[in-house]
C-alpha positions in Angstrom: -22.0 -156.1 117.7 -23.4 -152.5 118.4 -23.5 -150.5 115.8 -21.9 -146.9 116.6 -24.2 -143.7 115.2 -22.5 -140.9 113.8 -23.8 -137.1 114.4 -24.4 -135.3 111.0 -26.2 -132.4 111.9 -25.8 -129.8 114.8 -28.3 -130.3 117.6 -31.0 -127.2 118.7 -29.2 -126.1 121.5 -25.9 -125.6 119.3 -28.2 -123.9 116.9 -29.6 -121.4 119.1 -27.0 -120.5 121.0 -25.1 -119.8 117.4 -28.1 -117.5 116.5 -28.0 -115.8 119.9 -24.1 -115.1 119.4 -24.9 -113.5 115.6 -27.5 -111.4 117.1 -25.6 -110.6 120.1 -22.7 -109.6 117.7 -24.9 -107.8 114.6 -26.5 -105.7 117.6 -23.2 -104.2 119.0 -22.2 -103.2 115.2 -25.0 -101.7 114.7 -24.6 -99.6 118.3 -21.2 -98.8 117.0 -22.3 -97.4 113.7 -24.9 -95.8 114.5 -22.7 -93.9 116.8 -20.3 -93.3 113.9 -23.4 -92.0 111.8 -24.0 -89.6 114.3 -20.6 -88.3 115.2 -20.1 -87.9 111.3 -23.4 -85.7 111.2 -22.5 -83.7 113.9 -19.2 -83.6 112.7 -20.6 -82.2 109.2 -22.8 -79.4 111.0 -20.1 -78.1 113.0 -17.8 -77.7 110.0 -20.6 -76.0 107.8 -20.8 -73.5 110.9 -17.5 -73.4 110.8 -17.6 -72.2 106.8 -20.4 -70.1 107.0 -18.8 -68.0 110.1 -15.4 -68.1 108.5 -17.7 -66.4 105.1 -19.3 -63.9 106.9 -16.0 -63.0 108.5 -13.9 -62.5 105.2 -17.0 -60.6 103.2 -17.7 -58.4 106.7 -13.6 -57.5 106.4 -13.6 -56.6 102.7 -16.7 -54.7 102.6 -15.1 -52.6 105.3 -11.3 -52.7 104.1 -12.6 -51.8 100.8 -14.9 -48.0 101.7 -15.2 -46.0 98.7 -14.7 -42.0 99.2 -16.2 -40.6 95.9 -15.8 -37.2 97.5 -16.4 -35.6 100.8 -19.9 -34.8 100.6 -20.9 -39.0 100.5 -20.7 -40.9 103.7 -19.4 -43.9 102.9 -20.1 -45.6 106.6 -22.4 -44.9 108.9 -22.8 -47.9 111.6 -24.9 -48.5 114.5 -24.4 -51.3 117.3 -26.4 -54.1 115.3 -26.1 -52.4 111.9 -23.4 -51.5 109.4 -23.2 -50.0 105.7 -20.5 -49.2 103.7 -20.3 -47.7 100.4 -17.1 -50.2 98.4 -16.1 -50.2 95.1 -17.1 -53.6 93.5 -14.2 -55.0 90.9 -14.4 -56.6 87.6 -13.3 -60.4 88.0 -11.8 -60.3 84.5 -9.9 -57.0 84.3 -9.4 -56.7 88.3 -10.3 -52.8 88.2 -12.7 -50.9 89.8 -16.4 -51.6 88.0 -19.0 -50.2 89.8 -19.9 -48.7 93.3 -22.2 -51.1 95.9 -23.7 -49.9 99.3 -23.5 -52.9 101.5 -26.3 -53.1 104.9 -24.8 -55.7 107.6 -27.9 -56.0 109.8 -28.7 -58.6 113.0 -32.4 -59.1 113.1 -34.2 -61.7 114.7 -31.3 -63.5 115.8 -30.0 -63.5 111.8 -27.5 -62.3 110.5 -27.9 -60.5 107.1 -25.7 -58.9 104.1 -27.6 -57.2 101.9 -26.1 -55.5 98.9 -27.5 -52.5 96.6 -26.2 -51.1 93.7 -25.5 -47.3 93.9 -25.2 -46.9 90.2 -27.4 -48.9 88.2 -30.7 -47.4 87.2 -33.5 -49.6 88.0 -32.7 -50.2 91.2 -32.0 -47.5 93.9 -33.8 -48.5 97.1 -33.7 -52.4 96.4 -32.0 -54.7 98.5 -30.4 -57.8 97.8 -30.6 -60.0 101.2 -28.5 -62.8 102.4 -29.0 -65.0 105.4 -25.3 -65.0 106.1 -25.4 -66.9 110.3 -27.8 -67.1 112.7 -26.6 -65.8 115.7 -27.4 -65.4 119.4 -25.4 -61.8 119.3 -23.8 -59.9 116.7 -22.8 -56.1 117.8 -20.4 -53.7 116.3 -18.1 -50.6 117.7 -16.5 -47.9 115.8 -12.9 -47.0 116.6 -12.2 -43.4 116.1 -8.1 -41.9 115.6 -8.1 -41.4 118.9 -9.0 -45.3 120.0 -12.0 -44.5 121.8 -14.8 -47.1 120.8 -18.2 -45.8 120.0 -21.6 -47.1 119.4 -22.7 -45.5 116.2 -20.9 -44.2 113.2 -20.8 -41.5 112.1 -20.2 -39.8 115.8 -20.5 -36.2 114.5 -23.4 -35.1 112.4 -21.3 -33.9 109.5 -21.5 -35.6 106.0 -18.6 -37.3 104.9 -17.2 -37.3 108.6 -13.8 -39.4 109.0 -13.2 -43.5 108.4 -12.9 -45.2 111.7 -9.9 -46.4 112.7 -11.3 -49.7 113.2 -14.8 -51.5 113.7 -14.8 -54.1 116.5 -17.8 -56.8 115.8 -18.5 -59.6 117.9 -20.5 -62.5 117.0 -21.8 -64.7 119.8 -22.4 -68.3 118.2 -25.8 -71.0 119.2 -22.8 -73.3 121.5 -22.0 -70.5 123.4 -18.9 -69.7 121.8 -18.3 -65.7 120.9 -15.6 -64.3 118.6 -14.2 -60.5 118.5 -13.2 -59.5 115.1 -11.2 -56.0 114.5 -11.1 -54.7 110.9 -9.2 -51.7 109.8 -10.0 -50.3 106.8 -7.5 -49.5 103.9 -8.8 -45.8 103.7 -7.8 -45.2 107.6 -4.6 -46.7 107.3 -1.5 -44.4 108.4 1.4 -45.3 106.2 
């Protein structure tokens, strides 16, 4: 009588060719999320862009909206194509009224954009700047809208002191994808009601 053998174990082809199928298998997930990694990292530095440009544009439109005219001898803007400062009253966050006056430099250096702020009235420190590396930037330029809608280069356009509020100021950034945005402001003090 022949005695029939039974097969316990898995033979060394089965074996390999199991481990080749794990590997083949382990090898595409990793493909997959390492392109998931990467899409989410991109994805990340495209939306703090994203933040930083949409910061830079609602600080740029306040410091403008918001000109202080103390009196007519102070010129409270005076602008030239890659440079902007404004004089603005600065407001208490807990009573919401006006605290204390601030000159504020917009200024594209370098390929950097850069908001600097100054304190008019606090002894101690005329003359010192407070910088802020706001975007970097291919191309940041500003016009300067007069009443009549005629862009200029440079604000004031006469030479007198205290001269007019545009009626706008036109800035374009130019972003590092090629991308450029046009951004019209009009401040409060030049509004015709």
């Amino acid at each position: 009588m022949a005695v029939r053998r039974t097969q316990t174990g898995m033979t060394l082809l089965e074996v390999l060719l199991a481990v080749s199928l794990i590997a083949v298998i382990a090898s595409m997930a990793f493909v997959g999320l390492n392109a998931l990694v990467d899409a989410r990292a991109i994805t990340q530095e495209k939306n703090t862009e994203l933040n930083r440009l949409n910061l830079s544009l609602q600080l740029l439109t306040q410091d403008v909206q918001m000109l202080h005219q103390a009196s007519a001898a102070t010129q409270v803007i005076s602008g030239e194509n890659q440079r902007l400062i404004v004089e603005r009253l600065q407001y208490s966050q807990v009573s919401g009224l006006p605290s204390a006056v601030q000159r504020i430099k917009w200024e594209w250096r370098n390929s950097r954009l850069l908001r600097s702020t100054q304190d008019v009235l606090q002894p101690g420190y005329i003359n010192r700047w407070n910088d802020r590396l706001m975007l970097e930037l291919p191309l940041f330029s500003c016009q300067y809208e007069d009443i009549g809608g005629i862009a200029n280069s440079s604000w004031p356009v006469t030479t007198e002191i205290g001269g007019d509020i545009p009626s706008a100021v036109v800035c374009r950034f130019g972003l590092q994808d090629g991308r450029s945005y046009e951004h019209h402001i009009t401040p409060y003090a030049a509004m015709r009601f």
